[in-house]
N, C-alpha and C positions, 0 to 999 in steps of 0.2 A: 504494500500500500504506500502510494506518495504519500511525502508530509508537507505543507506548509514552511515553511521559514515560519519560527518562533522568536520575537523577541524575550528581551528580560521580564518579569513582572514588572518592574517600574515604568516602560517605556510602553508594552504590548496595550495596554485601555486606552494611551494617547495614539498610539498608530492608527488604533477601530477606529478611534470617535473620529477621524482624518478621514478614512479608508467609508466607513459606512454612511456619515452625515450627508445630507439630500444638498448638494450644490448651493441651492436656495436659503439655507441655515447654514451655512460652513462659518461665516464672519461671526454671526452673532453665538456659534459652542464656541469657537475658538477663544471670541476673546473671554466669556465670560470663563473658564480655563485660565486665559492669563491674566485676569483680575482675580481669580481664586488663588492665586501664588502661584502659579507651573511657570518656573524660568521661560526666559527666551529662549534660549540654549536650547534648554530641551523639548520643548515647541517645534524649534530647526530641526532638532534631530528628529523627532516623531514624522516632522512632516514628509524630510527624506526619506527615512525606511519607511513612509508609508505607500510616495509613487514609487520608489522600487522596488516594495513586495508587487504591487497592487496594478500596476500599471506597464504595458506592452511597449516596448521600440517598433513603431511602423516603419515604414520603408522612409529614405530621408532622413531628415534630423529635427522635423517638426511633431513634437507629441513624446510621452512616455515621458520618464526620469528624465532624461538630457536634461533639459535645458530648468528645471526646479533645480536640479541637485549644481549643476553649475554658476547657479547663481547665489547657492548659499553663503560662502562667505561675504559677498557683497549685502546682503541681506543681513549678515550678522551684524558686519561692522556698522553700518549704515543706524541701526536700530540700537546701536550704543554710545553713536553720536546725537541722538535725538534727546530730547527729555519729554516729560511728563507720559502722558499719554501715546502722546505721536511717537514714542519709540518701537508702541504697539504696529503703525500702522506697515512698517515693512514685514512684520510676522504674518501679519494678516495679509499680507499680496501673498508671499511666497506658498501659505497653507492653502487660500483660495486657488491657487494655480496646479498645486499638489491636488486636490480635492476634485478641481475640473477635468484632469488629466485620466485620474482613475475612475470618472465615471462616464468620459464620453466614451463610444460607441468606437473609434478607431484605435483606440487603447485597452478597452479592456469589456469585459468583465475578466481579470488574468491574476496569476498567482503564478509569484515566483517560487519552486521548489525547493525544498532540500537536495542538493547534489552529492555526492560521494567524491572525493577526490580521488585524481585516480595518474598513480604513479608510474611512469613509463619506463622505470629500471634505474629513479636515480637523480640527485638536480638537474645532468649535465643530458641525463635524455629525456627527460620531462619537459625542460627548456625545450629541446629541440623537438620535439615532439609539440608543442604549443604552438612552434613557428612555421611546423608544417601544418598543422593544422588551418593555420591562418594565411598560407598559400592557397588552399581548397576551399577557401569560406567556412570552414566546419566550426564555427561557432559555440554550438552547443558542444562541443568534442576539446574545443580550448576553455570553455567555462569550467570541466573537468578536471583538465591538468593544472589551471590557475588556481583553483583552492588548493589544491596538495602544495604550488611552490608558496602559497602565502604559508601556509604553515610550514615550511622546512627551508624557509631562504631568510632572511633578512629583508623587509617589507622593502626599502628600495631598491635591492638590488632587482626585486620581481618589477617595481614600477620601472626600474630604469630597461626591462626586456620588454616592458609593455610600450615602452614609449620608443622603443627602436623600432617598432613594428607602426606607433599611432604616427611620430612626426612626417614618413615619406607619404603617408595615405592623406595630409593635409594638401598635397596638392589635385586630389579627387573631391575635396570639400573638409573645411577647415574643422568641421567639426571633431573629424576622426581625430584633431590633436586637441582639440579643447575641450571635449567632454573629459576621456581620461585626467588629463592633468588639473581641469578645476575640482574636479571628486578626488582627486590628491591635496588640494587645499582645501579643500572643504572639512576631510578629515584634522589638519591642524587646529580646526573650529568646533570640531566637535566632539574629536575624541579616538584615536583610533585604533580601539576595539574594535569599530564600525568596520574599515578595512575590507574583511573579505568580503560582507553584502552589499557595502557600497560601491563596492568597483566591479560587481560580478556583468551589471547593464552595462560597463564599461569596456570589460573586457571583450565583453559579447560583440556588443559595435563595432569594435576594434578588428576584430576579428575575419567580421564577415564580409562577402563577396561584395566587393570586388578586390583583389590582391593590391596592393601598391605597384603602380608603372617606375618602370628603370627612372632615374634621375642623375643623365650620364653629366650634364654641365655643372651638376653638383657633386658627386663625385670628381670630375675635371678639378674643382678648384680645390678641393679636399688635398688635393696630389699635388696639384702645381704648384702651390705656397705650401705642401707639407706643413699642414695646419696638424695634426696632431703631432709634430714633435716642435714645432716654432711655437706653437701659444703652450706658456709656462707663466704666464699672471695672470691671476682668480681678479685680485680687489684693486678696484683703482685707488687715483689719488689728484691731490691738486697739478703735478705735473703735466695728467692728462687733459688737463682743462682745455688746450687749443687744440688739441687732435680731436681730442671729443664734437665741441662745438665745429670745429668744421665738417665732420665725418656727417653729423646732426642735417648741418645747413647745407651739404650735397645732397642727402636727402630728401629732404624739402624742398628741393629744388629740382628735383631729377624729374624727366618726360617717360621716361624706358623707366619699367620696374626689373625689369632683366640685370638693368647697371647694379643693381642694390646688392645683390649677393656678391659681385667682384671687389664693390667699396668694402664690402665686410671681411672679407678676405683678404685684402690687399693689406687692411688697417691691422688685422689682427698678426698676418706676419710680418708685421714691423714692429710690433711690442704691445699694442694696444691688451691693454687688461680682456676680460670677458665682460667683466661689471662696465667698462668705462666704454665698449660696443653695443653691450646692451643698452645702457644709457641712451647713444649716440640713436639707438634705434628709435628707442623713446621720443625723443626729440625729433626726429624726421616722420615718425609713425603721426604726432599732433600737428607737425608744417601741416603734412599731406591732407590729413583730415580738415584741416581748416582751408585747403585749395577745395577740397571734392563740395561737388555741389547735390551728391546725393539729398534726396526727400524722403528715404526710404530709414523709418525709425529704428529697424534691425542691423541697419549698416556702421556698425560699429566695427568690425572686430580689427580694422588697421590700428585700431587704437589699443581698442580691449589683450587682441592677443601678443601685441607688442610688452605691453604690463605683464601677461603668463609669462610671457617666455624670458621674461627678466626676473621671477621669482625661480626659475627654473634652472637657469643660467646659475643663481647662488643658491641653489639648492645641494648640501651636500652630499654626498655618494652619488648623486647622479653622474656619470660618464664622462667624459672629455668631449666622446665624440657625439654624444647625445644635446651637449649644450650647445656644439657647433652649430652641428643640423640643425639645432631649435633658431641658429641664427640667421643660418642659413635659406632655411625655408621660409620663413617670413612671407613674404612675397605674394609666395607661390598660392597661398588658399582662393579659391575664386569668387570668394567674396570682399580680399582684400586687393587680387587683381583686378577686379573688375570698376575698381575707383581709378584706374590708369586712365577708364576713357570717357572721365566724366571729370575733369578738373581742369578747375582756372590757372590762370598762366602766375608765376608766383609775382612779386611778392602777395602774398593773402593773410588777411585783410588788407586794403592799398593805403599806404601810410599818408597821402596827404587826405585821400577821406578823415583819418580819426584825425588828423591835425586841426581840420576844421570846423570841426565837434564843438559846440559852445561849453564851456567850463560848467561843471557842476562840484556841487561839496559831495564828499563820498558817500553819506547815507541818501541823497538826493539821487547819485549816480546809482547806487546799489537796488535803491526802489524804481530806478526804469528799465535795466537789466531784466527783472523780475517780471515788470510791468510788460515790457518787449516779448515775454513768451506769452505770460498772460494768454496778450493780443493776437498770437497767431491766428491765422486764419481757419478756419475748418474745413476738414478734407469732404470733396466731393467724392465718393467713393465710389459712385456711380461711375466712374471715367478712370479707377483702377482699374487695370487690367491685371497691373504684373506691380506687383510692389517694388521689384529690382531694378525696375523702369523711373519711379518716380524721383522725381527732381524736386529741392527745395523752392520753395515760395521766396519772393525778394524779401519778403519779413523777416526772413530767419539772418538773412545779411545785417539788418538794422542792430539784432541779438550782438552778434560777431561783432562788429564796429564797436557798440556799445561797451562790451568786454574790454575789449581792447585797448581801448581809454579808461576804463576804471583799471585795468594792471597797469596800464602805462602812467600815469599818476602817482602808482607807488601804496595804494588805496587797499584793504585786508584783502586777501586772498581767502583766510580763512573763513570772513564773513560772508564773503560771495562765496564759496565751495556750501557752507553751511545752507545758506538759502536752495541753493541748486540743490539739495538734500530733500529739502522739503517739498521741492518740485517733482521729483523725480518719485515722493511717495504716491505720486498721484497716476503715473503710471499701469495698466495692467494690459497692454496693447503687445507690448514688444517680448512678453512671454520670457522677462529678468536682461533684458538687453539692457536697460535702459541703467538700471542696478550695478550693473556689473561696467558699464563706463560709466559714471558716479564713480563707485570704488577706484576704478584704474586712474583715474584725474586727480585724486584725495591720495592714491598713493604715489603715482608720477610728480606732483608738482613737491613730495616731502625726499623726494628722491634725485631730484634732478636739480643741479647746480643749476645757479641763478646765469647770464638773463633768461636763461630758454624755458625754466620751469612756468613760467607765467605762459606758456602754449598751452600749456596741460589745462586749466583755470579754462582759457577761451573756450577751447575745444570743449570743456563740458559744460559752457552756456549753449555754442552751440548744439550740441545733442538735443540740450532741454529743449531746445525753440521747434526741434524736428520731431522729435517726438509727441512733445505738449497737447494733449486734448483729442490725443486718438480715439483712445480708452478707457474712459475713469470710472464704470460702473462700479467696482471694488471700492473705492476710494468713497465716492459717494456713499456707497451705503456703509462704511467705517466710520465717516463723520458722524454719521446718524448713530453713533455707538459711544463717541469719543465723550467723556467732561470734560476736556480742554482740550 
């Protein structure tokens, strides 16, 4: 007889009331739940293991676990920045989207099983047996061998084989690299015991058909700059401050996304650290996003996965050659390619525009920032076709301007991050898109040498303004919950 996945007694009553509650009531159990004392914490966690017991991976990347459990930590941090009430209100998008997940109709009625792990003669042939597996699609035949190496390996030494198999398949759709590795941070948020259930949708994904295509121009540069015996610096420092910003501002400037992986190469076998290339991406990843003139609220991830793969890059035990690739591939995902051919000619924003911006005092400036998304215009959605299509509105420009001149001034950053905070609670369109660039902005601009860090700050006024007023059924009925 199959079994169910069992959680603990403490977590198993918060996973049902997730897993069984009627769509319609999810807000109003949850929160009275987190008004009765049940941590945030463990809310996240419940909510997690509850679309990954309860909830199916359809074909794609839209629906199931994915994109809940990816955006957990953005969800955590987010709702611990918040006070009073409103700290509640990022619990409640994330469990509302868990709860939507496991009851629509191309997800589920589903339950994740108890598996057996199942040992192929050994680490060294269970490993390869995993990655044969994952040549064949056989998914359900690597979920197998992945419980046995979580329990007989060293948890990253198994991520770091998972992620040798997720980074090449990011240039068939980016998600094959960012669901594994945000359910690799997400366990830093939650705990990880969690580990083998949380990654088993992960693994699975990871897995299946279709195999990763050769990537001989990346191998090419692998070889010709002899990047794993020339890069021997992990942490930068102030010396690399003019490599960096320049390595940055070629970026931001570049027409071809093809050049990006040679600039990174090139930089890296000349001494450039990993941290002070990752950085340098950071900073070319928000140029680029503040030239793209996407309208499309899910089109983040030039930003968002630039932030992954710089937590990943100083992540320790992971690989030499795995931090490369995470560098190297950048690029390549087709939703980060596909902003090559939808952007303005640089510099972006145009600097005599903001020059001639009438002067405001910073709380005056910071209330029409705010006001500017407000204002956005409302999508005719009768005239969507294709979301990957959609181009921003000239309003979202006035956003961007507006930014621009509140950092250029010298004016908080923290209090404008802060506000974009509370914008972004209002969110439930972009299915933790919008979440998850919030967080990468909040942690790029605490991470990124000054002047360029103030890109990160823009770029997530702009999001808010693209996003703003998709979606906010969620949102509305939370207010109607909230005392403050």
């Amino acid at each position: 007889m199959q079994q169910t996945i069992q959680y603990s007694p403490e977590l198993e009553p918060l996973v049902r009331m997730i897993e069984d509650t009627p769509p319609t009531q999810i807000l109003e159990r949850t929160m009275e739940q987190l008004r009765a004392g049940v941590p945030m914490t463990k809310m996240l966690t419940a909510s997690a293991l509850a679309v990954t017991r309860s909830s199916d991976l359809p074909p794609g990347h839209h629906g199931g676990p994915l994109h809940p459990v990816a955006g957990l930590h953005a969800i955590n941090m987010l709702s611990q920045r918040l006070e009073g009430e409103q700290r509640f209100l990022p619990i409640l998008q994330h469990v509302a989207l868990s709860n939507k997940h496991i009851h629509h109709p191309e997800m589920g009625p589903y339950v994740l099983l108890n598996f057996k792990p199942l040992d192929a003669g050994g680490v060294e042939a269970t490993k390869a047996a995993f990655l044969h597996s994952c040549t064949r699609g056989e998914s359900n035949k690597a979920d197998h061998f992945f419980l046995w190496l979580w329990q007989n390996i060293p948890h990253i030494e198994a991520f770091d084989l998972l992620m040798s198999v997720a980074i090449p398949k990011n240039v068939l759709d980016d998600h094959y690299f960012i669901y594994p590795a945000f359910t690799w941070r997400a366990l830093d948020d939650i705990g990880r015991e969690h580990t083998a259930v949380l990654m088993r949708p992960a693994v699975r994904y990871v897995a299946r058909f279709p195999k990763a295509p050769s990537s001989p121009e990346v191998e090419r540069l692998i070889e010709e700059y002899d990047l794993l015996n020339k890069v021997t610096r992990q942490t930068t420092g102030d010396d690399e401050t003019a490599a960096i910003g320049a390595l940055g501002e070629a970026i931001r400037a570049t027409e071809d996304f093809a050049s990006i992986p040679v600039m990174f190469a090139k930089a890296l076998a000349e001494g450039l650290s990993l941290d002070g290339t990752a950085e340098a991406m950071s900073i070319g990843a928000a140029g680029l996003f503040m030239r793209s003139l996407t309208g499309n609220p899910m089109d983040v991830h030039l930003h968002t996965s630039a932030n992954l793969r710089r937590y990943l890059v100083g992540l320790e035990g992971l690989s030499l050659q795995n931090k490369i690739l995470s560098i190297l591939f950048w690029h390549t995902g087709p939703e980060v390619k596909s902003t090559q051919r939808r952007m303005e000619p640089p510099p972006q924003p145009n600097p005599e525009v903001i020059a001639a911006l009438p002067w405001m005092s910073e709380d005056d400036l910071l209330a029409a920032v705010c006001q500017s998304i407000y204002d956005q215009p409302p999508t005719d959605w009768s005239k969507v076709s294709n979301l990957g299509l959609m181009r921003a509105v000239p309003e979202v420009k006035f956003t961007i301007n507006l930014a621009t001149q509140y950092m250029g001034l010298g004016y908080s950053a923290e209090k404008l991050m802060n506000r974009l905070g509370t914008i972004v609670c209002r969110d439930n369109f972009t299915e933790m898109h919008a979440y998850k660039h919030h967080q990468a902005i909040v942690e790029e601009y605490a991470a990124t040498r000054a002047p360029w860090r103030d890109l990160h700050v823009i770029a997530g006024a702009q999001a808010a303004a693209i996003s703003h007023g998709k979606s906010m059924e969620n949102y509305t009925g939370a207010m109607d919950l909230l005392h403050d």
